[in-house]
C-alpha positions as CSV (number, residue, x, y, z in Angstrom):
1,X,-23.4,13.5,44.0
2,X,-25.1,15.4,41.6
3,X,-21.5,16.9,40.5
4,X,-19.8,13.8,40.4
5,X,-22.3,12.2,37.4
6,X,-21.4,15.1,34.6
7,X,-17.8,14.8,35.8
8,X,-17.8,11.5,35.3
9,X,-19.3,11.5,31.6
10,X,-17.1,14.5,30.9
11,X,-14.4,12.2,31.9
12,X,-15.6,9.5,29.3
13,X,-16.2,11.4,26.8
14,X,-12.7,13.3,26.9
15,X,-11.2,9.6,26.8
16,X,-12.8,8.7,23.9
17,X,-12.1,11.9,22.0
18,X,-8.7,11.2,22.9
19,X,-8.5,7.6,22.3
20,X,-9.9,8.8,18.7
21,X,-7.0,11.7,17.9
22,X,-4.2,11.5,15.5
23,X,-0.7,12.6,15.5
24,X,0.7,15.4,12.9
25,X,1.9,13.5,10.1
26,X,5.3,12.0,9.9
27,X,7.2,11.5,7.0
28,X,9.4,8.5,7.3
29,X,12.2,8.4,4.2
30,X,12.0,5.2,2.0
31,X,14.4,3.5,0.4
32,X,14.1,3.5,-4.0
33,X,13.0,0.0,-5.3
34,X,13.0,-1.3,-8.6
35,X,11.9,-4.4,-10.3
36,X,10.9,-5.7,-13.8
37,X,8.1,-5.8,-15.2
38,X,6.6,-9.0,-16.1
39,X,6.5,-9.6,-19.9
40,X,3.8,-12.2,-19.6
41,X,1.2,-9.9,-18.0
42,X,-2.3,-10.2,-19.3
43,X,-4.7,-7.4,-18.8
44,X,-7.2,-7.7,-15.8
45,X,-5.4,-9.3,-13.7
46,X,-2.7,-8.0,-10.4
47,X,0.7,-9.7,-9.9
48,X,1.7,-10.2,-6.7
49,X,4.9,-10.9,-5.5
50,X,4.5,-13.8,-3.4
51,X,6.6,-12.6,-0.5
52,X,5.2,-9.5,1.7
53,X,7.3,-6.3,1.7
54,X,8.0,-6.2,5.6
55,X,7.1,-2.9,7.7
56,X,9.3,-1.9,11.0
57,X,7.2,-0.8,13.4
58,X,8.9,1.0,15.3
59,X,5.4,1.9,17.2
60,X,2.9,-0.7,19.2
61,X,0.4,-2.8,17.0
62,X,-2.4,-1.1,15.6
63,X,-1.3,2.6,16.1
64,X,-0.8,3.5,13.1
65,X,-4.3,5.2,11.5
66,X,-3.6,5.8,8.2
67,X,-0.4,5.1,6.0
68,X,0.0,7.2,2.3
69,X,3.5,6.6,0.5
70,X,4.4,9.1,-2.7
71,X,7.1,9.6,-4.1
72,X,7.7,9.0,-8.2
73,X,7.8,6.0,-10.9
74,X,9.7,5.8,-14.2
75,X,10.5,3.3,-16.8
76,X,13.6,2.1,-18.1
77,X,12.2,2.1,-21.6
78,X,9.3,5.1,-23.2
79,X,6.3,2.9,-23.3
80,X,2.2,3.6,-23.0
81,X,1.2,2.2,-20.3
82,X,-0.5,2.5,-17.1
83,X,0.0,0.4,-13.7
84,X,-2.5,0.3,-11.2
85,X,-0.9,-0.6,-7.9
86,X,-2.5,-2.9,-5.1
87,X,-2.1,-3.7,-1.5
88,X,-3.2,-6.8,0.7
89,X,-2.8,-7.0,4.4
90,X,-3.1,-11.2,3.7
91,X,-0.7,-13.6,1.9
92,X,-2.6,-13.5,-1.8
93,X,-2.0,-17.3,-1.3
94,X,-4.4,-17.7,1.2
95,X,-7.0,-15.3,-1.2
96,X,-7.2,-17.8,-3.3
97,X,-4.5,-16.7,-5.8
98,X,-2.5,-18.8,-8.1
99,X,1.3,-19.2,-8.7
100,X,2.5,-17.7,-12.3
101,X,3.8,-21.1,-14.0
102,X,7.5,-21.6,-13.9
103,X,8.1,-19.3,-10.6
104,X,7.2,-19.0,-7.0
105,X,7.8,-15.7,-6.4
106,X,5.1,-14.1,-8.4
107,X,0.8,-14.7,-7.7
108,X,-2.1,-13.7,-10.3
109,X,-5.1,-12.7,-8.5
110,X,-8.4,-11.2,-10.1
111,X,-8.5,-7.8,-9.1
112,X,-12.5,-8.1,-7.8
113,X,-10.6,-10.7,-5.3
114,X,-11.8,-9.9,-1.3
115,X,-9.2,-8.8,0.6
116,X,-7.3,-6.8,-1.9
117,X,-7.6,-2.8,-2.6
118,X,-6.2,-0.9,-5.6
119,X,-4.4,1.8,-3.5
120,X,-3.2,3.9,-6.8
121,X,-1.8,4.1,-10.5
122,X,0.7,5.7,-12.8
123,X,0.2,6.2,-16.4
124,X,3.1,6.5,-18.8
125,X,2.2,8.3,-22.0
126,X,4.9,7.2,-24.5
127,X,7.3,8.6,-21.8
128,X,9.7,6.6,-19.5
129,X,8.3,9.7,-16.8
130,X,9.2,10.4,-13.7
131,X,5.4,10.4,-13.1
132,X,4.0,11.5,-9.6
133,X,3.1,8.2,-7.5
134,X,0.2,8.7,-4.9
135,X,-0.2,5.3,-3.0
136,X,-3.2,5.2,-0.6
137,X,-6.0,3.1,0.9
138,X,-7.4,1.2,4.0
139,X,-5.7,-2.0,3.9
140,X,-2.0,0.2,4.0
141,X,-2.4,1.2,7.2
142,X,-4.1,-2.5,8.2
143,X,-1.2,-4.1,6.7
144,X,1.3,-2.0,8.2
145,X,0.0,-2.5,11.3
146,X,0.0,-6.4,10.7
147,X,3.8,-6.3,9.9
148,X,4.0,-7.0,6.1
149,X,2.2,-5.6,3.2
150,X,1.8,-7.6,0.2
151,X,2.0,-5.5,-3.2
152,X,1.1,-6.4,-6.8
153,X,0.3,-4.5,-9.9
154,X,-1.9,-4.9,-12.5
155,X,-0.8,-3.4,-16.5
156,X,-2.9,-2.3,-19.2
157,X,-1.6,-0.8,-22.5
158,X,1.4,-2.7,-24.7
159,X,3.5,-4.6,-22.0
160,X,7.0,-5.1,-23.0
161,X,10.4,-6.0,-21.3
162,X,10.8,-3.2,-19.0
163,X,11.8,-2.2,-15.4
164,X,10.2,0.6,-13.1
165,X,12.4,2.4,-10.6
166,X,10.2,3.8,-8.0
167,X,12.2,6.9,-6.0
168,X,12.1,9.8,-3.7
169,X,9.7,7.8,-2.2
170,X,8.1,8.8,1.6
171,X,5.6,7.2,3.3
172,X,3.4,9.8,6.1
173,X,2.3,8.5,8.6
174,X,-0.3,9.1,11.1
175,X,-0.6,7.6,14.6
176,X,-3.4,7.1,16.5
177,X,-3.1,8.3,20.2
178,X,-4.7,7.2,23.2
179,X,-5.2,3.8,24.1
């Protein structure tokens, strides 16, 4: 009996190392995007678009442990500027943000608003780029696991009619194993 009590907690404990482990990384090709940006954006606040950027998850809910997607951003147009990139695992809707007047699709939210994480930035120096893109945080990885990740972006600097085209993007992904 004596034997059977370590074996036992050896046996638990293994499990919930296990349970705990990750897979290597994989690196899943995305597709390029591109969208303009907003002329009438103020500084301090995030626009979001209003509908979620849906994830296939090709994997059962909340497996995923951790979601980083990098690839590179560039303007249309050389401007200054920097855009700070965030992610909600929640409609902004239901966060309390607000339509932009005179569309549906876009959201302002205050940046300090619960439930929303700046998960990187680029910065533009009188350049159109391509600038490195490193997007990361928390709520990705939440989100994705949800099935839709709402994104939004927040300018400071000298916003003008413009349009970033976001390429050779990737997202890695790490799954948790276990049960």
């Amino acid at each position: 009996m004596k034997v059977r009590l370590p074996l036992l907690v050896i046996g638990f404990l293994l499990a919930v190392l296990f349970s705990a482990c990750t897979t290597p990384p994989q690196k899943i090709k995305l597709p390029n995007a591109d969208f303009p940006i907003p002329d009438m954006v103020l500084p301090g606040v995030v626009i979001f678009q209003a509908s979620p950027q849906e994830v296939s998850n090709p994997v059962p809910a909340s497996k995923i442990a951790s979601l980083v997607i990098r690839g590179q951003a560039r303007l249309e147009n050389p401007a200054n500027l920097t855009i700070e990139f965030y992610a909600s695992a929640q409609d902004p809707a239901e966060l309390g943000c607000q339509p932009v007047p005179d569309t549906e699709a876009l959201l302002v939210c205050d940046p300090n608003t619960s439930g929303i994480e700046k998960v990187g930035k680029v910065e533009f120096k009188n350049s159109a780029g391509p600038e490195p893109l490193l997007l990361k945080g928390n709520i990705l990885a939440r989100a994705a696991n949800k099935g839709a990740i709402y994104f939004g972006i927040s300018i400071s600097g000298v916003p003008q009619k413009n349009h970033i085209y976001l390429e050779n993007m990737e997202a890695i992904v790490m799954l948790r194993l276990g049960f």
